[in-house]
ZAMARGU-4260 file (C-alpha; in steps of 0.2 Angstrom, whole numbers, plus 5000, padded with zeros to 4 digits):
<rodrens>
0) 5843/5487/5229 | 5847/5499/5241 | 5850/5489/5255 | 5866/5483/5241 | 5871/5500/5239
5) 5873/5503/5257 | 5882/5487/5260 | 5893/5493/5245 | 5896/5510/5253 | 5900/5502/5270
10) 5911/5489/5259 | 5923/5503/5253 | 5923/5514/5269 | 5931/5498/5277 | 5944/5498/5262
15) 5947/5515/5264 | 5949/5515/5282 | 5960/5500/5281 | 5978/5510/5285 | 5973/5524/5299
20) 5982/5539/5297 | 5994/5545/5314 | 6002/5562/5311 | 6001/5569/5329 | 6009/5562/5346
25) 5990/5560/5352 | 5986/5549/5337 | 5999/5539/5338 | 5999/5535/5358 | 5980/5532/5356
30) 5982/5521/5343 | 5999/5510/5348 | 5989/5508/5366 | 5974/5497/5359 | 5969/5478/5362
35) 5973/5470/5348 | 5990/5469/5336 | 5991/5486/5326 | 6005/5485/5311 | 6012/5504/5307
40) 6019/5507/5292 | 6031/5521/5296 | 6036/5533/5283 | 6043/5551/5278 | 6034/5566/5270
45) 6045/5565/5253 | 6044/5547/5252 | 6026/5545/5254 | 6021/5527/5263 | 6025/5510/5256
50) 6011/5505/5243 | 6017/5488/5236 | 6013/5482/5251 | 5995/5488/5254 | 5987/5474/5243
55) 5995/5462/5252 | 5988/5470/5269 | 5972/5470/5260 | 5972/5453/5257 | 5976/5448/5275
60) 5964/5456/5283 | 5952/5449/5272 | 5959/5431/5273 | 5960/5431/5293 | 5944/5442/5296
65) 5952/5447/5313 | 5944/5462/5322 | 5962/5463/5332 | 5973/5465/5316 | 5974/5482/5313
70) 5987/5493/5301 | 5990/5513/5302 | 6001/5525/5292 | 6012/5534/5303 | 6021/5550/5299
75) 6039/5551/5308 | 6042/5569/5302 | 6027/5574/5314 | 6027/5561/5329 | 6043/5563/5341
80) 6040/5545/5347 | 6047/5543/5329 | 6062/5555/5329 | 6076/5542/5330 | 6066/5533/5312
85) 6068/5549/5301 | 6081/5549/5287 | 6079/5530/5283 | 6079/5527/5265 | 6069/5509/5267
90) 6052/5504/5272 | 6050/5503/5289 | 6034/5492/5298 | 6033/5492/5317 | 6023/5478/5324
95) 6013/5485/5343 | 6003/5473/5352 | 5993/5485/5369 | 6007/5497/5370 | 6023/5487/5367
100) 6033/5484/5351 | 6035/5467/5348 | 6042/5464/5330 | 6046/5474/5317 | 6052/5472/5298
105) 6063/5483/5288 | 6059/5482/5269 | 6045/5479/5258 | 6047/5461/5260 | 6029/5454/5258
110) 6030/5436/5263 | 6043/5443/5277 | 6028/5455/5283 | 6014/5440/5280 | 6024/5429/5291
115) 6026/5439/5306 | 6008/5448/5305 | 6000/5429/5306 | 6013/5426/5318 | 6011/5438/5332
120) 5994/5439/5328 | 5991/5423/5335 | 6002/5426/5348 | 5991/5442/5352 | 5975/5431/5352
125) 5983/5418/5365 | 5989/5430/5378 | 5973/5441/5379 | 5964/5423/5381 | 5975/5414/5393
130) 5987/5429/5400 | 6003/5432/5395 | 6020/5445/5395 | 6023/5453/5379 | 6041/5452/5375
135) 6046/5469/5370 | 6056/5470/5354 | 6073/5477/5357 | 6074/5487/5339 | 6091/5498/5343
140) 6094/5510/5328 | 6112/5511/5328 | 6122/5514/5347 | 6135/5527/5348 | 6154/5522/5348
145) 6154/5525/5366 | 6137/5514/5370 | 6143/5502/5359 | 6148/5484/5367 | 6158/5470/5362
150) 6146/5460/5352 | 6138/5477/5343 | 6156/5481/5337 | 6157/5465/5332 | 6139/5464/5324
155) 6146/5480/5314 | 6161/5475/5308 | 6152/5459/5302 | 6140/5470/5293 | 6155/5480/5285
160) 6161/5463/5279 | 6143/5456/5273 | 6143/5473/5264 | 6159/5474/5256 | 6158/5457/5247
165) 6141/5462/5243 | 6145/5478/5232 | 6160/5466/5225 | 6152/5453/5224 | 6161/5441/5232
170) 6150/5431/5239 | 6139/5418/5232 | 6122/5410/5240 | 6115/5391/5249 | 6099/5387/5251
175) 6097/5373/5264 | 6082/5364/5260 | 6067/5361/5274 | 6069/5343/5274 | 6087/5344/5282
180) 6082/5359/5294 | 6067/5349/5301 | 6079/5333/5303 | 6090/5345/5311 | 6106/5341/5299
185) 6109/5360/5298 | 6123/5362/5308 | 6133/5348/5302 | 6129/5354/5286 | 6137/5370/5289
190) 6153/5362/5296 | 6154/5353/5281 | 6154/5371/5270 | 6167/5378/5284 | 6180/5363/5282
195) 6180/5366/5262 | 6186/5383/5262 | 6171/5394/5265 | 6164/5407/5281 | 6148/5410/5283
200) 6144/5430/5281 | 6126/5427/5285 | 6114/5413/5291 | 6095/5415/5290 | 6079/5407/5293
205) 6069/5411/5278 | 6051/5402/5272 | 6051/5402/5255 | 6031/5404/5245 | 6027/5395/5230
210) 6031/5409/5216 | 6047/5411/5226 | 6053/5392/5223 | 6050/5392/5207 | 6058/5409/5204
215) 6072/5402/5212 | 6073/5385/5205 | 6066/5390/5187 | 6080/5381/5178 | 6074/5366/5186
220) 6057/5369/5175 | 6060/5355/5163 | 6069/5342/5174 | 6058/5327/5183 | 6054/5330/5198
225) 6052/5346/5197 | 6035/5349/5205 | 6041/5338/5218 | 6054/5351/5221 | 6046/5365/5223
230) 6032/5356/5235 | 6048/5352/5247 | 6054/5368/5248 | 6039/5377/5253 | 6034/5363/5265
235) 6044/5373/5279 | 6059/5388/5282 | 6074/5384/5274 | 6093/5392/5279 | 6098/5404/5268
240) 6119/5406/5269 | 6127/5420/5261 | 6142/5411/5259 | 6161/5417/5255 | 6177/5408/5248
245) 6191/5409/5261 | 6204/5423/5255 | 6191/5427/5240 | 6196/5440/5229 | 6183/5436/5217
250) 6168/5428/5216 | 6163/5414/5225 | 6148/5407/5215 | 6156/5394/5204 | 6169/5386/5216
255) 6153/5382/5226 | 6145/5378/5214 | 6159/5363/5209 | 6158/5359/5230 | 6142/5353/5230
260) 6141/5344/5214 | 6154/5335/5219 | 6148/5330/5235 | 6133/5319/5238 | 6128/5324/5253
265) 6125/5342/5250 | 6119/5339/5234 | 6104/5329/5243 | 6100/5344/5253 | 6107/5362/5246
270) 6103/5371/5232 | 6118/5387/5229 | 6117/5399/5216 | 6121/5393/5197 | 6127/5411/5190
275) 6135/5425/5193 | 6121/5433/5184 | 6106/5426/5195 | 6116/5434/5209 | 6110/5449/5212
280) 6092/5442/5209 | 6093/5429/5221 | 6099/5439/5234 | 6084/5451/5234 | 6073/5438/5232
285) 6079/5427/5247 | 6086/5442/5259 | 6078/5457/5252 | 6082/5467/5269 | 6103/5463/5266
290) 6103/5467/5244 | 6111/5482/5239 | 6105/5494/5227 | 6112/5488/5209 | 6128/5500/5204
295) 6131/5494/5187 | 6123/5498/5171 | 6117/5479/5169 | 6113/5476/5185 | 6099/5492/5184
300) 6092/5487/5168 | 6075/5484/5173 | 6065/5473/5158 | 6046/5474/5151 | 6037/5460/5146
305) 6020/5458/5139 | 6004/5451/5148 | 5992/5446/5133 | 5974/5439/5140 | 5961/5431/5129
310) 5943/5437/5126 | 5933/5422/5135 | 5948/5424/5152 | 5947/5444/5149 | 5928/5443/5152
315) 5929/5431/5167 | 5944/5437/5177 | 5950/5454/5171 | 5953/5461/5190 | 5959/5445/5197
320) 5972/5444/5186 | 5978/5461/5185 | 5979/5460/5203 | 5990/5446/5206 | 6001/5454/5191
325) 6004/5469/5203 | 6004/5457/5219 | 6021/5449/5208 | 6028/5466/5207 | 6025/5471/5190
330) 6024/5489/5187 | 6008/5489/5176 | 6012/5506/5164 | 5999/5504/5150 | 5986/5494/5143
335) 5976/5493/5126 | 5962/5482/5122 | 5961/5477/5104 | 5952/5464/5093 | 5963/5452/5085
340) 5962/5446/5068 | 5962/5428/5062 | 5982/5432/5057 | 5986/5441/5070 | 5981/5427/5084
345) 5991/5415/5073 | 6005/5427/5075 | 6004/5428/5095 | 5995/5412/5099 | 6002/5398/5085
350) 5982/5394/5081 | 5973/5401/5066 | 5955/5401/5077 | 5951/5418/5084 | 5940/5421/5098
355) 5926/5435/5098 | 5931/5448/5107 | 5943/5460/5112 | 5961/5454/5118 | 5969/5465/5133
360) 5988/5468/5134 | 5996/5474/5148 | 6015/5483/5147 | 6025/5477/5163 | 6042/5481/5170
365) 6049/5471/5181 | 6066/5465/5185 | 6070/5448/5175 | 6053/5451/5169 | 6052/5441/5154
370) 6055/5425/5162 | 6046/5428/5178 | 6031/5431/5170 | 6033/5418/5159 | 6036/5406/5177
375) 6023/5414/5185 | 6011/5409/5170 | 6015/5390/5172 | 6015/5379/5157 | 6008/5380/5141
380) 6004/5360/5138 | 5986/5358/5144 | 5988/5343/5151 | 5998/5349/5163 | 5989/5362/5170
385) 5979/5356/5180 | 5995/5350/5189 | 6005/5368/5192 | 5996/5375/5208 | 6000/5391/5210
390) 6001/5395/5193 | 5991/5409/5183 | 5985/5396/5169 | 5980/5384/5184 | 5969/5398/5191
395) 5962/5407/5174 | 5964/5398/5161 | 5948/5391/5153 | 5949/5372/5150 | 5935/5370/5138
400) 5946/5381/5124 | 5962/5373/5116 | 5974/5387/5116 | 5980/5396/5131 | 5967/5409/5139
405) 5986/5420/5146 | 6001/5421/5133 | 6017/5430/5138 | 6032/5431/5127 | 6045/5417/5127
410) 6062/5431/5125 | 6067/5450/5123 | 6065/5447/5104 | 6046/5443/5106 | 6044/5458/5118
415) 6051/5470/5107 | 6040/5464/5092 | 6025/5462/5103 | 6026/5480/5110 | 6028/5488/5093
420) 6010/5476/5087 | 6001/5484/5103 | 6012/5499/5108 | 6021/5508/5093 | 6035/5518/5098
425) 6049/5527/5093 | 6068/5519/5094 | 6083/5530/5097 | 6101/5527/5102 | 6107/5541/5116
430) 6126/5542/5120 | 6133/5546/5137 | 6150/5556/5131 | 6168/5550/5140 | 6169/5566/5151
435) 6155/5562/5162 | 6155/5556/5178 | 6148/5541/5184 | 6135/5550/5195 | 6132/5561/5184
440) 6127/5548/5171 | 6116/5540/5184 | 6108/5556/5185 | 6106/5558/5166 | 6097/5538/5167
445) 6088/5542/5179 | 6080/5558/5170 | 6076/5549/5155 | 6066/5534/5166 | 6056/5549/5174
450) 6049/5555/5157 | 6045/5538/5151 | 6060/5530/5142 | 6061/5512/5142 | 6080/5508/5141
455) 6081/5492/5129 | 6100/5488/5128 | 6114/5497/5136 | 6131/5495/5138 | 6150/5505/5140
460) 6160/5504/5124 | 6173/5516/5116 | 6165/5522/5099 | 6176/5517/5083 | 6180/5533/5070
465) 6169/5520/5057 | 6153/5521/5071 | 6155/5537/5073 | 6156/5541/5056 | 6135/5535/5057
470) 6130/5539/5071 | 6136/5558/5070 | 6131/5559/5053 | 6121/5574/5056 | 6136/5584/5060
475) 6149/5579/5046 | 6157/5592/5039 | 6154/5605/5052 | 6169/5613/5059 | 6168/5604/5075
480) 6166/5588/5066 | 6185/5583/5068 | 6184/5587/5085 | 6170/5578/5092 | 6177/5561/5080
485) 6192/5562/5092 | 6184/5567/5108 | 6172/5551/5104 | 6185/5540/5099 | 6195/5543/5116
490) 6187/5535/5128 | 6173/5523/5134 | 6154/5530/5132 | 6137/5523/5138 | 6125/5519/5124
495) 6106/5516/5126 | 6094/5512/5117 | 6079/5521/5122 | 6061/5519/5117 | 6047/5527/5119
500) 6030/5535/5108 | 6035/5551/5099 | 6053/5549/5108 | 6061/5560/5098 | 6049/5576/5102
505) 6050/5570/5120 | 6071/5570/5118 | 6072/5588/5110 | 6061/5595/5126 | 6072/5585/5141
510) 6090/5588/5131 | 6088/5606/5128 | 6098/5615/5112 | 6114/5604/5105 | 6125/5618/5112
515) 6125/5620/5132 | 6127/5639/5130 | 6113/5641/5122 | 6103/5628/5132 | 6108/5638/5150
520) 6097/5653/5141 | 6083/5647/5135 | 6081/5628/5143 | 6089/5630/5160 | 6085/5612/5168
525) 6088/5602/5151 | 6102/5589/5151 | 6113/5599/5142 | 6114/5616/5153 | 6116/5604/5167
530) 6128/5593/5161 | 6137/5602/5143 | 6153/5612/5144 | 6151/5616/5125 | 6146/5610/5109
535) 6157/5595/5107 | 6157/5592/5127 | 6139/5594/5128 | 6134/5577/5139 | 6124/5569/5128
540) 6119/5564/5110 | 6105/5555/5103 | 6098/5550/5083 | 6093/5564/5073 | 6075/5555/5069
545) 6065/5538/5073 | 6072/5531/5056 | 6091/5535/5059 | 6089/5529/5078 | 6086/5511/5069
550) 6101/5512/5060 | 6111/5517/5075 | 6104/5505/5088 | 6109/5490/5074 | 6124/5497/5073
555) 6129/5498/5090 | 6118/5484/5097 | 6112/5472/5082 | 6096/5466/5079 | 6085/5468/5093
560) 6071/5458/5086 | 6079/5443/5081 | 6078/5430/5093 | 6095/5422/5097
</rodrens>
């Protein structure tokens, strides 16, 4: 029994002593000089490291049991080795094999990092057994105008480009599938895509993972051949082309789109973006270090979903499987375990039997979180379980039950009515008022995520006299009431619907008094004093209660737990 214990003690040291802290020059000299391939995760003081990235480290080192694979935290703010990485915004891993850099990755990009950790590390291995020169990583953090040749400038000016129909979006995305890149049909590919009216803004290698295939190709799901599919494009790298229309003042997405369907050829061996929608998406999930941050309301909207596991899979797998929840990138924000009655499992599982036990449900957010969950969980026919590797029913579920051991909701209907069952909270419709800017209503967003608002629907719309009639009702026949109905009615305001336990206590405390003068006295960092010029001009309105806040967010948004 004690010789467990100690094993368990040593157990967690290793664990803890996984990512080395560097904070002086010494540190980091002393450690970037040792045998062996050391990954540093370089970060600032008022950003802390990069943590959605240390499971995955975890799991590495555990997979390869490499004494040479080793990872340190290293603070640029105190290191002047680092001086030239300080006032990045983005994660920053730097890849040193006995002194020299040899690679680095910019981004949280786990299967980016997973690929060229296993990569040098076996380059590492060979050269310490046979001999070797390290190729030193040229890793130049932006050359001054006057250092600056003619391929950087026109490196730069092509970034300008790439970023410009970025944030416009006009641009659309092809995949080139492994099959044609190992048959090397790539570059007649390409000059197939330049002769129909298109340049090519970027062109990279990129070896798509499982989840990332059927992310990407998700509205395959139901067509034959589908797993088929997905095992070709993770069989090796594909070519990811961010691709733009000749002359394109718009969007490029469906004029693609109509290109290869119409052509055999590159129907047989590209995939290319079906949506102007899935854009954004697809561009994070194929070239996460080229994506933008999001600027428009819709674009930001994160969404929560609901992970619901079954007594007899809870008692079995609990840790496994909200590890590989966090592993997908869901933000794991609360949890209740609760036993369910014979009606209730009817409700959420479509089977009067009831298992003994507690069920456990997890509230996630995630982008496109509803049906990446819901893809990440595989299908629901048990027959052909057995078939989706990769899947979270293939690895969890119990096969001896007939019902499914892991349910997530099927819509945004189902997640609203599944979160007031496990989560109650309070619904209420906030308006952004037309003289705001648009930073400072990104400000005002922003605050609200901080203290805990989920933001259910949200949109720019100009209020009519009728709408604000309702949603103002609190203030009829007040002398500013006339006022405010015109200032409403002038121009466009953003309207969320926000929701959260006891939200409208919470709201009273971040908003401050209704009028701003007032709010500057005796709440000085509420929304209001920051943001209000006076009573009518006062930045933001919300529902007076929980039970109006339903009656406004129907109004404005409709039935947000009715399934369309």
């Amino acid at each position: 029994m004690v010789f467990s214990n100690c094993k368990d003690m040593a157990r967690r040291r290793q664990e803890i002593a996984l990512q080395v802290e560097l904070e002086t020059q010494e540190e980091w000299n002393e450690a970037t000089n040792k045998e062996g391939l050391l990954v540093v995760d370089i970060y600032q003081q008022w950003a802390g490291p990069c943590k959605s990235v240390e499971g995955n480290f975890k799991r590495i080192k555990l997979e390869t049991g490499e004494k040479l694979l080793k990872f340190a935290l290293a603070k640029a703010d105190t290191i002047d080795s680092l001086e030239k990485y300080r006032g990045r915004c983005e994660p920053c891993f730097l890849f040193y094999a006995s002194g020299v850099l040899v690679d680095a990755v910019i981004g949280a990009n786990a299967p980016e990092l997973q690929r060229k950790i296993l990569l040098n590390l076996e380059q590492e291995k060979k050269i310490l057994k046979d001999g070797g020169e390290r190729r030193e990583f040229n890793f130049d953090h932006g050359a001054t105008d006057e250092e600056e040749d003619g391929d950087a400038a026109a490196n730069r000016q092509r970034s300008s480009s790439v970023a410009h129909a970025i944030s416009n979006h006009h641009y659309t995305l092809a995949v080139i599938r492994p099959d044609a890149y190992a048959d090397g049909k790539v570059e007649g590919i390409v000059d197939q895509i330049k002769a129909n009216g298109f340049k090519v803004l970027i062109q990279q290698e990129h070896h798509l993972n499982e989840n990332e295939a059927r992310e990407l190709h998700r509205y395959k799901m139901n067509q034959e051949g589908y797993e088929d599919h997905i095992a070709c494009m993770v069989s090796g790298p594909s070519i990811v082309l961010i691709l733009q229309k000749n002359e394109a003042k718009d969007a490029s997405v469906d004029d693609f789109r109509e290109l290869v369907d119409s052509d055999e050829s590159l129907k047989t061996f590209v995939d290319c973006t079906q949506s102007i929608d899935n854009l954004h998406d697809e561009l994070v999930l194929l070239l996460p270090n080229i994506a933008q941050r999001p600027h428009t309301p819709q674009e930001q909207l994160a969404e929560r979903t609901l992970a619901i596991i079954r007594p007899s899979a809870l008692k079995l797998f609990k840790d496994a499987i909200v590890s590989r929840i966090i592993e997908a990138g869901f933000e794991v924000t609360r949890q209740t375990e609760m036993h369910l009655t014979r009606e209730q499992a009817e409700e959420f599982y479509s089977t009067k039997k009831s298992e003994s036990g507690p069920s456990l449900a997890l509230y996630m957010i995630k982008k496109d979180a509803v049906q990446g969950f819901r893809t990440l969980l595989g299908p629901t026919e048990k027959n052909k379980i057995k078939e989706a590797s990769g899947t979270f029913r293939h690895e969890f579920d119990m096969v001896d039950i007939n019902v499914n051991s892991l349910h997530g909701p099927r819509s945004h209907a189902e997640v609203n009515r599944n979160v007031q069952f496990f989560f109650p909270e309070e619904r209420i419709l906030a308006i952004l008022k037309p003289n705001l800017t648009s930073q400072q209503r990104s400000d005002i967003v922003d605050a609200l995520k901080k203290a805990g608002f989920f933001i259910m629907a949200r949109k720019m719309d100009k209020l009519t006299g009728d709408q604000v009639a309702q949603v103002e009702k609190a203030h009829q026949g007040k002398d500013h009431y006339n006022e405010l109905l015109s200032y409403l009615t002038s121009g466009q305001s953003e309207l969320l619907a926000l929701a959260k336990e006891n939200a409208s206590q919470s709201l009273s405390q971040i908003l401050g008094p209704e009028d701003p003068a007032k709010a500057k006295e005796s709440a000085p960092n509420s929304l209001r004093a920051l943001y209000g010029k006076d009573l009518v001009h006062n930045a933001i309105d919300v529902s007076s209660d929980a039970e109006q806040g339903k009656q406004d967010i129907h109004l404005i948004f409709g039935d947000l737990e009715r399934d369309e």
